[in-house]
C-alpha positions in Angstrom: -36.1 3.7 -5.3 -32.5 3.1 -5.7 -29.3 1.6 -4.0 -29.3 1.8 -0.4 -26.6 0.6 2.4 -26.0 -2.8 2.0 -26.4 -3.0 -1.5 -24.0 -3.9 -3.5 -22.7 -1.8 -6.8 -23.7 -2.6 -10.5 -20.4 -4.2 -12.3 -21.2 -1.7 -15.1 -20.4 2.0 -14.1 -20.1 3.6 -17.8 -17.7 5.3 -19.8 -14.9 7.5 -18.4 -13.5 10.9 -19.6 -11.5 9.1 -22.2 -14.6 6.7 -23.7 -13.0 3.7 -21.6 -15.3 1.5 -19.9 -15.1 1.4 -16.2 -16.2 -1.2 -14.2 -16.8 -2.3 -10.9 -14.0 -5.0 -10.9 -11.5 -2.9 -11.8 -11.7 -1.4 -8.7 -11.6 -4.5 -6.6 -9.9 -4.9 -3.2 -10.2 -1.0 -2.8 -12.7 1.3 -1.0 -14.8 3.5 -3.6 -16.4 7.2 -3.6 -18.6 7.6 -5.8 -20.3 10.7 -6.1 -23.1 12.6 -8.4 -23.2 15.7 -9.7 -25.8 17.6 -11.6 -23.1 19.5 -14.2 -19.6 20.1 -15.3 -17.9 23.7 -14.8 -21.2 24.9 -12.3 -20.0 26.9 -8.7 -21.0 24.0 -6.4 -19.5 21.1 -8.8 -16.4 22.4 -9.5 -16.0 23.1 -5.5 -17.0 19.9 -5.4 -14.4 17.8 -7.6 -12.0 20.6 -6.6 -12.0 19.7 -2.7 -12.2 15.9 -4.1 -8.7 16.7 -6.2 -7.4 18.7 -2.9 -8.4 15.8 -0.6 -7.3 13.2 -3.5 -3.7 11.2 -1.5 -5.1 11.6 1.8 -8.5 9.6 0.5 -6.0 7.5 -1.5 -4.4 6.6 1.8 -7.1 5.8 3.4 -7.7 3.0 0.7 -10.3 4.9 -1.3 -10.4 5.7 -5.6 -13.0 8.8 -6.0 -15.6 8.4 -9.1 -17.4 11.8 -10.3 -20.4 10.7 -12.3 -23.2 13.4 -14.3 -25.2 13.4 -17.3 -22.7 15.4 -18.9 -21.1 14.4 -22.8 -17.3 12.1 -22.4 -16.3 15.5 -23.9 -17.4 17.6 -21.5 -15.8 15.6 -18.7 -12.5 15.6 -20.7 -12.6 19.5 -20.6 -13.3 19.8 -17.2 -10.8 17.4 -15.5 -8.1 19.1 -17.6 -9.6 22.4 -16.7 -8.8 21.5 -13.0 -6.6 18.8 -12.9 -8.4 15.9 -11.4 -6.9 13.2 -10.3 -9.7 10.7 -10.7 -12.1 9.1 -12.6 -15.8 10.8 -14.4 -18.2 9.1 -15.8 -20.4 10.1 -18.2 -24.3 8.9 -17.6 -25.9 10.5 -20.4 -28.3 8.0 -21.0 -28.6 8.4 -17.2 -28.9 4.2 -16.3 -26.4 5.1 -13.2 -28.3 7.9 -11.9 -31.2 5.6 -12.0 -30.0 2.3 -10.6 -28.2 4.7 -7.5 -31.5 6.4 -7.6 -30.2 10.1 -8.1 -32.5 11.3 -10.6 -35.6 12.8 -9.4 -38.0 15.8 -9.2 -36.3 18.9 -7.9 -37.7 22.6 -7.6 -36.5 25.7 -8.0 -38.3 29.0 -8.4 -41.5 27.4 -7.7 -40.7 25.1 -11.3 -40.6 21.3 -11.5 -37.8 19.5 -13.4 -36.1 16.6 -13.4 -32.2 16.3 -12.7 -29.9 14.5 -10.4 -29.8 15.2 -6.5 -26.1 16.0 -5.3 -25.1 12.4 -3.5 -22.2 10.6 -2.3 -22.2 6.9 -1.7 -19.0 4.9 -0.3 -18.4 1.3 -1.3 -16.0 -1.0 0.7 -13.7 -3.3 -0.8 -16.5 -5.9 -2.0 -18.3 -2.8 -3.5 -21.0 -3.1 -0.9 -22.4 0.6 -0.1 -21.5 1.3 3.4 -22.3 5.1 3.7 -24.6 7.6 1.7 -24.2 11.0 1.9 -27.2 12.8 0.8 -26.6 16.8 2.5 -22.8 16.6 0.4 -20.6 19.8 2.0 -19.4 20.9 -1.7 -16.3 22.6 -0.8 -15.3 20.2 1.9 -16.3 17.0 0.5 -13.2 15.5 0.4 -13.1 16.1 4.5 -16.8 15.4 5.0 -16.0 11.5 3.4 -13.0 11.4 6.0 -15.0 12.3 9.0 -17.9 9.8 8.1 -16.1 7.1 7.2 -13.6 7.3 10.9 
């Protein structure tokens, strides 16, 4: 089923780009995006973390640290924020517990085939890490603007 608004995060997030361990409680007192993503270095993703990286101070002023989490290797998250320069934190879910707990992994279609992989959502967390918004039709090359115009 997954997290829904009013729940509250899991203190375990996973491992960042650089095999550190990121936790809910380090991001305490502040706002959080946390976002999913089905793959590093694909059109809509990158559009995605890039409008994220644009959009990075102004979010920042408006009290809020951006996670990118996918299935993708620590590795592969390393190459891509270099790649583009982003600003902020990716997690690495290969074993895919967050998708699961935020309930992002599920059957999708495409040319009439069946698979499993993790549906494009955005979920905001105040400063108690309570989810206050989720965003499930994510504007990838505006998403940085889309969280500033829900949250207002």
């Amino acid at each position: 089923m997954g997290l829904k608004i009013g729940d509250k995060i899991p203190e375990i997030l996973g491992v960042d780009a650089n095999g550190n361990e990121v936790t809910a409680s380090q991001f305490n007192g502040k706002k959080l995006v946390i976002y999913f993503y089905p793959k590093d270095n694909t059109p809509g993703c990158t559009a995605e973390a890039c409008s994220f990286a644009s959009g990075y101070s102004e979010l920042r002023k408006a009290g809020y640290e951006i996670i990118g989490v996918s299935k993708d290797s620590v590795a592969s998250h390393r190459k891509f924020s270099d790649k583009y320069s982003l600003p902020f934190t990716l997690i690495s879910d290969v074993d895919l517990v967050l998708n699961q707990t935020f309930g992002v992994w599920q059957e999708k279609k495409m040319c009439g085939r069946a698979y499993m992989g993790t549906v494009r959502t955005t979920f905001v967390a105040d400063e108690e890490g309570i989810i206050t918004h989720i965003i499930n039709k994510v504007d990838t090359k505006d998403a940085a603007n889309q969280i500033l115009n829900e949250i207002k």
